[in-house]
LUMVODO-389915 format. One record per residue (C-alpha): x, y, z; residue number from 1; residue in three letters. Coordinates in pm, whole numbers, plus 50000, padded with zeros to 5 digits. Layout:
LUMVODO-389915
<<X Y Z> NUM ALA>
...
end
This chain:
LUMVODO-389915
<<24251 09150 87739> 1 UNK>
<<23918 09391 87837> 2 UNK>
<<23935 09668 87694> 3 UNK>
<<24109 09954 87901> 4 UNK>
<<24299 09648 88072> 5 UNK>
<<24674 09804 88094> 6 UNK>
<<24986 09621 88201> 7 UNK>
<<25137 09892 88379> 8 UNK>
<<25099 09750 88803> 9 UNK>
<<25200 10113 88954> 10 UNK>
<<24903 10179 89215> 11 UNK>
<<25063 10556 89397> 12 UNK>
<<24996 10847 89254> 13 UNK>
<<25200 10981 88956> 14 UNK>
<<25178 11286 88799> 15 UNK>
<<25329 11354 88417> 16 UNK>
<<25715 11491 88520> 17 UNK>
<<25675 11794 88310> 18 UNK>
<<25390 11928 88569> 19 UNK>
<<25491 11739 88826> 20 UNK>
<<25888 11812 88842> 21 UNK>
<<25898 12142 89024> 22 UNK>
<<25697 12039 89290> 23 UNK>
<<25841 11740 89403> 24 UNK>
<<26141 11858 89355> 25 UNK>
<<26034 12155 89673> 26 UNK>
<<25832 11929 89817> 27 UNK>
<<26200 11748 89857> 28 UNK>
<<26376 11999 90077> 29 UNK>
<<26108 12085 90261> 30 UNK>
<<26170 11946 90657> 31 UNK>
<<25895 11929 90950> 32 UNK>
<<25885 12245 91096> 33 UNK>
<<26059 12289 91430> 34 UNK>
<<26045 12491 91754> 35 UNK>
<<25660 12438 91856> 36 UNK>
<<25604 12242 92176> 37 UNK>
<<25355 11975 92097> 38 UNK>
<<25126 11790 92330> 39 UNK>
<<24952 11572 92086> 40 UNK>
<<25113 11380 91807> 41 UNK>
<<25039 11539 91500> 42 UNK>
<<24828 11407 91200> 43 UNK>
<<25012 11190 90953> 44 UNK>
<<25087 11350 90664> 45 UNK>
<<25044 11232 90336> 46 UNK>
<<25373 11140 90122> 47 UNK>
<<25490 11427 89926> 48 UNK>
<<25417 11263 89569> 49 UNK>
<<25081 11183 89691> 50 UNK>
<<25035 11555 89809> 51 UNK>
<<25185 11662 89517> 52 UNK>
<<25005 11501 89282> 53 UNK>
<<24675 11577 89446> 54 UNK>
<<24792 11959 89477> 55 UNK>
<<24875 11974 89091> 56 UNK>
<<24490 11926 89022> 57 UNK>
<<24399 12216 89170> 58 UNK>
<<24279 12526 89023> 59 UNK>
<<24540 12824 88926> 60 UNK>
<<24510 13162 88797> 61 UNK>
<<24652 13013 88473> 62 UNK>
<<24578 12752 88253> 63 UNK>
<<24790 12445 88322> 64 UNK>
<<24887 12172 88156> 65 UNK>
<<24619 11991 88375> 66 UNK>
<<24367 12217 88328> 67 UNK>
<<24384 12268 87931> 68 UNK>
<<24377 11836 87878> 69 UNK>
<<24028 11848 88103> 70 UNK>
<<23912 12148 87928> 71 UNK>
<<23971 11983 87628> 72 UNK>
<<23773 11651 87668> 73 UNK>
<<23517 11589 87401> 74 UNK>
<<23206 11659 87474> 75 UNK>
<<23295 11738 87849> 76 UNK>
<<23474 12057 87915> 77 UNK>
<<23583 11987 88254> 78 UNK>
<<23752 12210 88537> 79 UNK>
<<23809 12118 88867> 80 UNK>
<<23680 12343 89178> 81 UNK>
<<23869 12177 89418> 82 UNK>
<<24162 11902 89506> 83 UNK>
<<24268 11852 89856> 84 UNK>
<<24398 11539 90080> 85 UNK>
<<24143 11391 90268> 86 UNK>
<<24312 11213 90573> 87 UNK>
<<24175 10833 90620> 88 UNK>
<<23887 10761 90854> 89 UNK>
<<23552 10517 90885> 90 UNK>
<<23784 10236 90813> 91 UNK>
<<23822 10433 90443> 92 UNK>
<<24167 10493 90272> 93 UNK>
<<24349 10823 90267> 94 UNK>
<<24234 11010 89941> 95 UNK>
<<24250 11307 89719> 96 UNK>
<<23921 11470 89720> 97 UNK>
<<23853 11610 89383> 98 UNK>
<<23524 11830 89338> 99 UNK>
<<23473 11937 88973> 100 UNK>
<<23274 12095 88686> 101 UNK>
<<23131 11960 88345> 102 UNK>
<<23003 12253 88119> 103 UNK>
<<22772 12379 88181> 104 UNK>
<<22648 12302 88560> 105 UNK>
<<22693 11903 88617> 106 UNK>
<<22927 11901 88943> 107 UNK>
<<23107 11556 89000> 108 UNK>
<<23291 11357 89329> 109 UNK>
<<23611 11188 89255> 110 UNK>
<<23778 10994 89550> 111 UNK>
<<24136 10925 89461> 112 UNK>
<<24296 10643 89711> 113 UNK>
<<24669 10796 89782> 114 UNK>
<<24813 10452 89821> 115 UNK>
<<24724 10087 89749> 116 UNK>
<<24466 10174 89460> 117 UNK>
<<24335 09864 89327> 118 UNK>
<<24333 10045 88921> 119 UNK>
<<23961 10014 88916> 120 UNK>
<<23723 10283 88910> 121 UNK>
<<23345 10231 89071> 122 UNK>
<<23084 10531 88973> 123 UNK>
<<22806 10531 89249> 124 UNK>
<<22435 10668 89132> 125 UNK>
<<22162 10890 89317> 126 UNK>
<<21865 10884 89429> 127 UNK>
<<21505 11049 89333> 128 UNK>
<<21584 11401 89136> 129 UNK>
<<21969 11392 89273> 130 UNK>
<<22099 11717 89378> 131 UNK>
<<22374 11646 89583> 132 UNK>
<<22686 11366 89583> 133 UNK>
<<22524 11074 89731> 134 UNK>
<<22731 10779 89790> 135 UNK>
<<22538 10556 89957> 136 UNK>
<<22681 10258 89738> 137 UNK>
<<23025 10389 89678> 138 UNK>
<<23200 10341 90071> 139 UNK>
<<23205 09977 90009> 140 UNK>
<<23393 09980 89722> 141 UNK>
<<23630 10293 89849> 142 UNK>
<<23733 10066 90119> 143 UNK>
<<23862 09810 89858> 144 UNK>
<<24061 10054 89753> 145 UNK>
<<23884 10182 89442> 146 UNK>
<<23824 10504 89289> 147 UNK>
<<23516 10629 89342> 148 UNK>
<<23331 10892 89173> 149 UNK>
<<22924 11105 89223> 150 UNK>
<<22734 11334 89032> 151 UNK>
<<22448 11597 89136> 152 UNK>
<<22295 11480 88795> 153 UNK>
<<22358 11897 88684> 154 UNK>
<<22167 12078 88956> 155 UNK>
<<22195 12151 89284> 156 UNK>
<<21948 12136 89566> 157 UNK>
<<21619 11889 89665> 158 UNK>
<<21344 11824 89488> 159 UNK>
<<21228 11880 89108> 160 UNK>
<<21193 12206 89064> 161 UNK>
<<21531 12204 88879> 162 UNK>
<<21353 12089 88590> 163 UNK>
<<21082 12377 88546> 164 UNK>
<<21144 12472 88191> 165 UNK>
<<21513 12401 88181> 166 UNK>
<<21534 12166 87895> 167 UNK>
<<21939 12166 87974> 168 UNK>
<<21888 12027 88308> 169 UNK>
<<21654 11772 88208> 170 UNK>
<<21922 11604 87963> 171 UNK>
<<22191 11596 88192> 172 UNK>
<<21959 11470 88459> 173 UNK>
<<21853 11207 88191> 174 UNK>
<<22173 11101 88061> 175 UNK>
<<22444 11346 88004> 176 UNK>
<<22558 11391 88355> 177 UNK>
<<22647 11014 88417> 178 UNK>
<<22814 10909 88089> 179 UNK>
<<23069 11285 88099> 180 UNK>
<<23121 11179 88456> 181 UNK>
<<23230 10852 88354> 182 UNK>
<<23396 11029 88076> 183 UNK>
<<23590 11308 88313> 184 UNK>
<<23709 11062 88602> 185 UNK>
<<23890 10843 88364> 186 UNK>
<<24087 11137 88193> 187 UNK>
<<24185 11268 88582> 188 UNK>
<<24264 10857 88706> 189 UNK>
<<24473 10875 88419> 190 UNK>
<<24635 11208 88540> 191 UNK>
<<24648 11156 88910> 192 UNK>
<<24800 10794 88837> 193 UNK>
<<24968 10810 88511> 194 UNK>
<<24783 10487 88394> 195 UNK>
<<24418 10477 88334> 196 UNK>
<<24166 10244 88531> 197 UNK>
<<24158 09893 88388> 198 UNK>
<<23837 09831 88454> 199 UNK>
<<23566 10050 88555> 200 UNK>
<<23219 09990 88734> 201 UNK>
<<22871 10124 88802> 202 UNK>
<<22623 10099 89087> 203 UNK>
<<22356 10252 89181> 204 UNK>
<<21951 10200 89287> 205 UNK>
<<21637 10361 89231> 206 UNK>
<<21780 10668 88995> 207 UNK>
<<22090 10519 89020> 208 UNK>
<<21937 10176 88908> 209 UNK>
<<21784 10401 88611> 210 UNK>
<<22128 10525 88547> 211 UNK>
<<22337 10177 88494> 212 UNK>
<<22052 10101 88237> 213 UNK>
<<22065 10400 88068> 214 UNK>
<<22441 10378 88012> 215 UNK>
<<22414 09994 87932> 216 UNK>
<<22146 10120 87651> 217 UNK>
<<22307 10430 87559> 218 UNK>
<<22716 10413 87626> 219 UNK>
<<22774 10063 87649> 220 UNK>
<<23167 10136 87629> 221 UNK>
<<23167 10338 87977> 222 UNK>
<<23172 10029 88215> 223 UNK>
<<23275 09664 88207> 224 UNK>
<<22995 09581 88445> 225 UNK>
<<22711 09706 88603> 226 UNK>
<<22489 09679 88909> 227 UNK>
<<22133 09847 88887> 228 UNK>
<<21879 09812 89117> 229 UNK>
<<21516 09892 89103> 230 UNK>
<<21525 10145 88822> 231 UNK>
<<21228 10373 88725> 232 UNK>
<<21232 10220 88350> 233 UNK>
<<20988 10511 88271> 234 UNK>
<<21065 10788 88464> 235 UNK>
<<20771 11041 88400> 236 UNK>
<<20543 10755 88449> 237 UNK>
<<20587 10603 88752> 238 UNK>
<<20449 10843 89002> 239 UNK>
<<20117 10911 88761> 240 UNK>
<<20083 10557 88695> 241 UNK>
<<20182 10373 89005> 242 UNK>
<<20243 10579 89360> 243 UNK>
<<19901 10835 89259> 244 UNK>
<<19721 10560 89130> 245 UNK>
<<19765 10361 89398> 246 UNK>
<<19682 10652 89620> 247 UNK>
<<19337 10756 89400> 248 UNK>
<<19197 10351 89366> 249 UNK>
<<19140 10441 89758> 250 UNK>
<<18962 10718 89712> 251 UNK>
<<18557 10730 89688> 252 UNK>
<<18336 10981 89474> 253 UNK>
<<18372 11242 89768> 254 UNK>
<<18749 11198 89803> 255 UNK>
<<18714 10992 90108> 256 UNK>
<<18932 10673 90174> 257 UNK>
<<18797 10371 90162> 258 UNK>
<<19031 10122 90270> 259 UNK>
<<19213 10162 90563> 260 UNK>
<<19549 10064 90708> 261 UNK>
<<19435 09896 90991> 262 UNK>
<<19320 09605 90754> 263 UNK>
<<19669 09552 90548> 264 UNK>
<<19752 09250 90799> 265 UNK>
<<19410 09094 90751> 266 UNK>
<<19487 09081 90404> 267 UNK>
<<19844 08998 90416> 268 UNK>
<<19774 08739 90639> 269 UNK>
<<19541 08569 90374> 270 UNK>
<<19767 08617 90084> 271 UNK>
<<20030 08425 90277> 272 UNK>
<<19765 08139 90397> 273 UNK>
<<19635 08097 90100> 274 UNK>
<<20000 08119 89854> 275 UNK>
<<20299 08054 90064> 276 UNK>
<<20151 07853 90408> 277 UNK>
<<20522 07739 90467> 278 UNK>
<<20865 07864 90524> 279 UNK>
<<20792 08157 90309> 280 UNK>
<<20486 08247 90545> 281 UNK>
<<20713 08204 90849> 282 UNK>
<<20922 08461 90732> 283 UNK>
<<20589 08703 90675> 284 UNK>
<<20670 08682 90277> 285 UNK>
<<20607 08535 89987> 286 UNK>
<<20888 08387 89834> 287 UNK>
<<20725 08339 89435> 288 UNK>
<<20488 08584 89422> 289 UNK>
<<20460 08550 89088> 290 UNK>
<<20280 08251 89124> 291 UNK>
<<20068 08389 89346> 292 UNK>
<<19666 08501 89217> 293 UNK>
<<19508 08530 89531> 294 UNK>
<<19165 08660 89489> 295 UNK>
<<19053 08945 89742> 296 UNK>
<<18722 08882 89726> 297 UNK>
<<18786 08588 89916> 298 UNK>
<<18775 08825 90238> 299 UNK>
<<18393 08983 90101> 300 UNK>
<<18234 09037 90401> 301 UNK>
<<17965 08794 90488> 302 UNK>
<<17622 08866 90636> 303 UNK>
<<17672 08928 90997> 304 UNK>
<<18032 08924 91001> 305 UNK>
<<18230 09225 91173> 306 UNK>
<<18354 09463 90955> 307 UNK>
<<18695 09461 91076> 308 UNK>
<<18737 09086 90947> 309 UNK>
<<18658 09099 90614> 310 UNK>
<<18665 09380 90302> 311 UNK>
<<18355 09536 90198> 312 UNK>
<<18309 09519 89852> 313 UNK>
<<18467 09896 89753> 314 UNK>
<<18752 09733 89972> 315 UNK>
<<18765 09433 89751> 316 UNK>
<<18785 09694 89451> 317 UNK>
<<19062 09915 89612> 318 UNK>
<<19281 09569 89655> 319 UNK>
<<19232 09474 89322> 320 UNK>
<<19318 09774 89179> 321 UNK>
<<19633 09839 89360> 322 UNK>
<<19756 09430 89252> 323 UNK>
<<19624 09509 88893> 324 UNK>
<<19811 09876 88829> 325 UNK>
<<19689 10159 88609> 326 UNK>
<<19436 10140 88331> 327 UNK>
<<19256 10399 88066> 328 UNK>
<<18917 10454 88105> 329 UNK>
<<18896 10161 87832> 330 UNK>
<<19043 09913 88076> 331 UNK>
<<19371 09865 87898> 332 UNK>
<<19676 09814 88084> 333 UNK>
<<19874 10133 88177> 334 UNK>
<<20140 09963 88385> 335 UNK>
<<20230 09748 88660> 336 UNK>
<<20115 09704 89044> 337 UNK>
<<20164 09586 89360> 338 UNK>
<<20226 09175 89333> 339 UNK>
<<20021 08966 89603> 340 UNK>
<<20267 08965 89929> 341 UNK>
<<20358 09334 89979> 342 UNK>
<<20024 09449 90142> 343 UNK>
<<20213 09576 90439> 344 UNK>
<<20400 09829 90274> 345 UNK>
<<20120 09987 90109> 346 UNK>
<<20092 10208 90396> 347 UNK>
<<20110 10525 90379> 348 UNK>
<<20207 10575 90011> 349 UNK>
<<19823 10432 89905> 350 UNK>
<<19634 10381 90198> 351 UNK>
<<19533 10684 90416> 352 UNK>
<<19641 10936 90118> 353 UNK>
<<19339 11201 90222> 354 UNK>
<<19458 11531 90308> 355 UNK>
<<19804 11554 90262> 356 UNK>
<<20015 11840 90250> 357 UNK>
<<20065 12035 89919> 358 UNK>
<<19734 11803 89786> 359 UNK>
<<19958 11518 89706> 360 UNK>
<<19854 11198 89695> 361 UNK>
<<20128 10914 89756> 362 UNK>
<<20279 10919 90084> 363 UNK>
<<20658 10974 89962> 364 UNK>
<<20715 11310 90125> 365 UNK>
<<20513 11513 89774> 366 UNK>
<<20818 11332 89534> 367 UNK>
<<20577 11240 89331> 368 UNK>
<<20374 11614 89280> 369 UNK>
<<20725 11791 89258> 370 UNK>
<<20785 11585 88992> 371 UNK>
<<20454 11602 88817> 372 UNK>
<<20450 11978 88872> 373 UNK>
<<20760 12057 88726> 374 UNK>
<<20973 11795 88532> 375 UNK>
<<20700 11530 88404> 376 UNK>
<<20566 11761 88095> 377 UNK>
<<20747 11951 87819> 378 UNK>
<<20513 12292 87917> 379 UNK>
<<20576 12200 88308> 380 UNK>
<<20200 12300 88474> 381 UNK>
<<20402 12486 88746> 382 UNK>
<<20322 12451 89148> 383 UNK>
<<19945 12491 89129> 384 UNK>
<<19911 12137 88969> 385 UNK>
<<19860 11830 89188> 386 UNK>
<<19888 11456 89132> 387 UNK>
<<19441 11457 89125> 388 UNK>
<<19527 11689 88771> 389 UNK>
<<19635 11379 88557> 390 UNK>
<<19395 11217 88332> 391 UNK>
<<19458 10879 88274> 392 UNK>
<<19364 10904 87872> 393 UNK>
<<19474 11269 87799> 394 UNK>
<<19841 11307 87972> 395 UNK>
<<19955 10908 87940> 396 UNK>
<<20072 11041 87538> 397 UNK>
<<20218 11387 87654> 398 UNK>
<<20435 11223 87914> 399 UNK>
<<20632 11056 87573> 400 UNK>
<<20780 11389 87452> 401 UNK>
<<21038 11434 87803> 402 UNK>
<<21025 11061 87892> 403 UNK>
<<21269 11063 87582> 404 UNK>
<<21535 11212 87738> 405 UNK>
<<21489 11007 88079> 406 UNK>
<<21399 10637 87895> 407 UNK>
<<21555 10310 88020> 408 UNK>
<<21308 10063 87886> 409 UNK>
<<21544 09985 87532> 410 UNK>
<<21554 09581 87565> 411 UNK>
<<21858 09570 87302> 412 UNK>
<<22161 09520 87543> 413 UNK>
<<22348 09343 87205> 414 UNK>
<<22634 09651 87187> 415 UNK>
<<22687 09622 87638> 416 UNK>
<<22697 09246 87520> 417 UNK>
<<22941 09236 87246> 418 UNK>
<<23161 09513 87429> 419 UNK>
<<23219 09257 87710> 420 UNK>
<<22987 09416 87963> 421 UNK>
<<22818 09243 88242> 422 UNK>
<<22489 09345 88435> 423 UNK>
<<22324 09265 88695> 424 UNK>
<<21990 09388 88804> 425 UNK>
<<21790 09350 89136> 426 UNK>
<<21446 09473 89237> 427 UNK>
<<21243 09404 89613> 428 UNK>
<<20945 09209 89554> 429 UNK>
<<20786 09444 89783> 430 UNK>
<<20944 09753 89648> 431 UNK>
<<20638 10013 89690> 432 UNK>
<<20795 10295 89474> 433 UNK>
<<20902 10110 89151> 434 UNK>
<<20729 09817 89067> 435 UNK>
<<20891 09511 89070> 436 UNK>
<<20715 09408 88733> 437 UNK>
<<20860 09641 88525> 438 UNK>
<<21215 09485 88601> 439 UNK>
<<21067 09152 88520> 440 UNK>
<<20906 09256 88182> 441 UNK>
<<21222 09450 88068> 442 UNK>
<<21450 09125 88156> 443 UNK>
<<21219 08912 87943> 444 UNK>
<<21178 09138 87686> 445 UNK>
<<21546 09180 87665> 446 UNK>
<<21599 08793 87676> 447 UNK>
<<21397 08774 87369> 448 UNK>
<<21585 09000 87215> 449 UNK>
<<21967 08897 87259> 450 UNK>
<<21852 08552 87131> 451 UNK>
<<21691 08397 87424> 452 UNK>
<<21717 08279 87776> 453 UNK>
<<22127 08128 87709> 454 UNK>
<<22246 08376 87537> 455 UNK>
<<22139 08665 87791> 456 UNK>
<<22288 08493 88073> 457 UNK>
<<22615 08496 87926> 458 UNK>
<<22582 08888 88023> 459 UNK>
<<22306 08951 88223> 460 UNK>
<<22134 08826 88548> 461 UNK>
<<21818 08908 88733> 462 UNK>
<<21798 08879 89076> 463 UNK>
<<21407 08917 89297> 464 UNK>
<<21460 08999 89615> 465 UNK>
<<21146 08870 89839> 466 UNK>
<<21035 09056 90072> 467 UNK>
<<21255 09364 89996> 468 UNK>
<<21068 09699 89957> 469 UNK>
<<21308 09996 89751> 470 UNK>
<<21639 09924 89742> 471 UNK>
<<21668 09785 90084> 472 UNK>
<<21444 09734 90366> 473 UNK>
<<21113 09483 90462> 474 UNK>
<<21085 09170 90611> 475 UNK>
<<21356 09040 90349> 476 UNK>
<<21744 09037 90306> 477 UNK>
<<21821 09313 90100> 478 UNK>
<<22213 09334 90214> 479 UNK>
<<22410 09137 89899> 480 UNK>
<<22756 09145 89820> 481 UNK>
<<22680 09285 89453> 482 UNK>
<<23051 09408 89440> 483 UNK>
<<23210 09065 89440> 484 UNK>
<<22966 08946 89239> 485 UNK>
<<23020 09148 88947> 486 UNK>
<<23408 09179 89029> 487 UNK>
<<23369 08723 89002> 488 UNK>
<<23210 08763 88662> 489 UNK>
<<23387 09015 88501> 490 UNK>
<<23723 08931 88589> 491 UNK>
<<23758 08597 88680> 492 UNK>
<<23463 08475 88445> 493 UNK>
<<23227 08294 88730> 494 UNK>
<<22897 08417 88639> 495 UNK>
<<22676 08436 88961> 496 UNK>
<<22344 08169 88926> 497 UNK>
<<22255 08274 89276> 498 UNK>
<<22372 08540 89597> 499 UNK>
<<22351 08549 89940> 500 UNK>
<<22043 08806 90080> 501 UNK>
<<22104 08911 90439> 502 UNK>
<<21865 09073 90681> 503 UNK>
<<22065 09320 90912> 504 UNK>
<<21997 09392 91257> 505 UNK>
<<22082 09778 91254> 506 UNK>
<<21826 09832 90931> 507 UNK>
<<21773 10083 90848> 508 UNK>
<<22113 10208 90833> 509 UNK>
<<22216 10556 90910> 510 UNK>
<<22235 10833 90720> 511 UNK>
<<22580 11069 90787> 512 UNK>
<<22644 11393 90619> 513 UNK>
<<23003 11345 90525> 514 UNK>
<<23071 11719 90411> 515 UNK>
<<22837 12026 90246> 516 UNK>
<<22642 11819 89995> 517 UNK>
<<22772 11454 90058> 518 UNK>
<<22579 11205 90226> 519 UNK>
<<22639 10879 90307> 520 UNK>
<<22374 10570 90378> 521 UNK>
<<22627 10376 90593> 522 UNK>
<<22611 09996 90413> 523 UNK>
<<22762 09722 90575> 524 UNK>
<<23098 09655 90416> 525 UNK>
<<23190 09256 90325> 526 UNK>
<<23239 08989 90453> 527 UNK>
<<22998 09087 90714> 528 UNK>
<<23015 09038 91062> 529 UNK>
<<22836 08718 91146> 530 UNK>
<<22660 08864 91498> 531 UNK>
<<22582 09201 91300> 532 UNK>
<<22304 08937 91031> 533 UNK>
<<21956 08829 91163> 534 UNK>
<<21857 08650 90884> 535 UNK>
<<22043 08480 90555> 536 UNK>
<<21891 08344 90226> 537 UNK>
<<22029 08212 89915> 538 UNK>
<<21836 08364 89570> 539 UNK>
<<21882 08226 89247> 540 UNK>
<<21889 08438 88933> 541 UNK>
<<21597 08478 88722> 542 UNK>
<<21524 08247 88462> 543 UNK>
<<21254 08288 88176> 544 UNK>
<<21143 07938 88010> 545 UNK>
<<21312 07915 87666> 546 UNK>
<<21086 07931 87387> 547 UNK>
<<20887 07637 87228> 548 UNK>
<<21038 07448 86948> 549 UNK>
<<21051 07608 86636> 550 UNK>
<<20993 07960 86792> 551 UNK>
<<21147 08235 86635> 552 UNK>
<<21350 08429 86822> 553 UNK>
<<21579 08800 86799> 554 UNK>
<<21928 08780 86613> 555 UNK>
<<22209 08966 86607> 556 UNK>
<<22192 09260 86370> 557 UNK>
<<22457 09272 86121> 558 UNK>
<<22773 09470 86187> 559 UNK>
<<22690 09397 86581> 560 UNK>
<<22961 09188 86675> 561 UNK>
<<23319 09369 86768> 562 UNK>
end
């Protein structure tokens, strides 16, 4: 049995009698009122245990029974802000809609289904600096029936400036927040429910991507499985070393841009000529572009060609540099680029950067500054500093000394392994926020460190998604049943070799406000409607090459195993 499998196949809420018996016992006696004309039927109301149960959460005067247990939870003294029945709608269940508190400011979401709860509990991540309950990924899964629970990461609000000189915020934004969330929602399942979740889940993207591998790394007993998509492995990083350098390769000596928008499809239209000329060209993507090295200075303009046909040879460098990512002023490697394929979507976060509000650089709505300016160092430079500021030998070191408290790039997976945990990561080919390289070099590097290319699929996949940009989005299918793939492998043992990508015809999907601070990114919900998919392709997981013969490869450290 996995652990925090129970027998017990109750699924309505049940409260402990001894703070439950009073008020189901009024809740009893109490009839519908009587006497008032009515000219609408009223509302269903929810069952009195249900209501009961949900009502016994909520905060008194006193301490309760309730209210000591959560404020007695290790590490995470919880107290809940509010409880209150939710009535069903969207096609979602009925549910008691907990708000609460982790000392000393990390606010959390918990959805409670009222009836027919499956005993599973999902946890949905955020995205950029957080700041609000976003649960974009968590509908799907609430509609099944689970329990589903958010965090604002500690802080409240948009943006990064929740990080100036706060060394608090910054570890619960790096870590703290999602594993006492996980924490918290278990100990109030098992009190709403009286029986704790069997199994419990992650998923998330972008920071929520960076999330699931930071508890896999970290807290590898939280979660039997986990989905993470296009994580920022190296949070501080990524804006200095991909979006602004992206953004300053365009720029000449004056600060002028040298390669313009207008010629992404003349380029894009080469790369796919010269790397994919078939089905994967149809489509307007590359399907491998790993294999791709298509050489830019293949379109060097010629003598009395027009210079909207070909790239001029600054052009030539600007491509280059965007496919090769960030170097030192010794040439060495910094990090990863753009991969051959995904010219289209360089536009506008590194072509036509000049003159942008706030003197940012990347086209991401100044994401990238606010972080830089007030979360990316340990003496934050403050809102004077811009994205131009960072020196590509001086500030790559000082970046190290927060990075540590935001760091997902650990390959040793061995204790998620050996607790029974299953992952699966995805990343868009095209993705022009994260790169899609890093996710490939951590899955290799981690291969060669459980043992090899075997023993890491026994517990975690890779999936590329081409022609995907972040987290959804581009020419691709970035719509996959993730859910029932992970639900397939960790509890009926099927371990998914490939999914099924779908392009959707209402992309991108809306984006409701639910209530003050909730917001929903309104996913499709599976099976999907058949008229409601443009486009369908199958993707096989990753796979690295085993080693040569007689290679040595990573083994388990003593005492691993469990």
């Amino acid at each position: 049995m996995h652990r925090n499998q129970v027998s017990s196949s109750r699924s309505a809420p049940v409260m402990a009698a001894r703070t439950l018996g009073a008020l189901l016992a009024s809740a009893a006696v109490l009839g519908p009122a009587v006497g008032w004309a009515q000219t609408t039927p009223p509302a269903p109301k929810p069952a009195p245990a249900a209501d009961a149960a949900c009502a016994a959460l909520r905060p008194t005067q006193t301490f309760s029974d309730v209210a000591n247990r959560l404020a007695q939870i290790p590490d995470a003294p919880t107290s809940i802000v509010s409880a209150r029945i939710v009535p069903a709608e969207r096609g979602l269940p009925e549910y008691c809609r907990v708000e609460g508190q982790i000392a000393p400011t990390i606010g959390f979401l918990l959805k409670l289904p009222t009836s027919g709860w499956n005993g599973k509990l999902m946890m949905g991540g955020c995205g950029g600096p957080c700041g609000q309950y976003l649960s974009d990924r968590l509908d799907p899964a609430f509609a099944r029936r689970y329990a589903v629970v958010s965090t604002d990461m500690g802080h409240k609000g948009i943006g990064w400036a929740f990080a100036y000189q706060n060394l608090q915020g910054q570890i619960d934004f790096g870590s703290r927040a999602t594993h006492l969330t996980a924490v918290a929602a278990k100990e109030i399942i098992d009190l709403y429910y009286a029986r704790p979740a069997s199994l419990a889940y992650f998923n998330g993207c972008s920071t929520g991507g960076r999330q699931g591998m930071v508890e896999a790394q970290r807290f590898p007993e939280d979660f039997n499985g986990i989905i993470a998509g296009a994580p920022p492995y190296f949070e501080t990083g990524d804006t200095p070393l991909f979006l602004s350098w992206g953004a300053r390769a365009n720029l000449d000596a004056d600060g002028k841009p040298i390669l313009d928008a207008a010629k992404l499809p003349l380029i894009h239209e080469a790369v796919l000529a010269a790397c994919d000329p078939g089905k994967g060209a149809k489509g307007g993507m590359l399907l491998n572009p790993a294999a791709c090295a298509w050489d830019p200075a293949s379109l060097a303009c010629k003598p009395g060609q027009a210079a909207d046909a070909c790239l001029s040879a600054a052009e030539v460098g600007v491509v280059r540099k965007i496919y090769a990512g960030a170097t030192n002023a010794k040439g060495r490697a910094l990090y990863f680029g753009m991969p051959r394929g995904s010219e289209l979507n360089w536009a506008p976060g590194f072509v036509n950067s000049e003159g942008r509000p706030g003197d940012y650089l990347s086209g991401f709505g100044g994401a990238g500054n606010s972080l830089m300016t007030y979360g990316a160092f340990f003496y934050s430079p403050g809102p004077k500093y811009s994205e131009r500021d960072f020196d590509y030998d001086r500030d790559v070191p000082r970046l190290a000394v927060i990075e540590a408290l935001y760091n997902a790039q650990n390959p040793d997976l061995r204790a998620f392994r050996d607790a029974g945990g299953k992952l699966i990561l995805y990343h868009g080919w095209n993705d022009n926020q994260i790169p899609a390289g890093a996710s490939v070099d951590y899955y290799e590097t981690a291969t060669r460190t459980a043992g090899g290319p075997a023993a890491t699929r026994a517990f975690f996949r890779l999936f590329l998604l081409p022609g995907v940009g972040h987290c959804r989005g581009g020419p691709g299918g970035s719509e996959v049943d993730w859910i029932s793939a992970l639900e397939g492998w960790v509890e009926k043992g099927v371990a998914p070799d490939q999914v099924v990508a779908n392009r959707m015809k209402t992309e991108p999907f809306p984006t409701v406000e639910v209530a003050p601070g909730e917001t929903v990114i309104q996913f499709p919900r599976h099976p999907l409607d058949p008229s409601t998919v443009t486009s369908s392709r199958v993707v096989l997981a990753y796979a690295v090459s085993p080693p040569p013969a007689g290679t040595a490869t990573a083994k388990p450290a003593k005492g691993a195993a469990r």
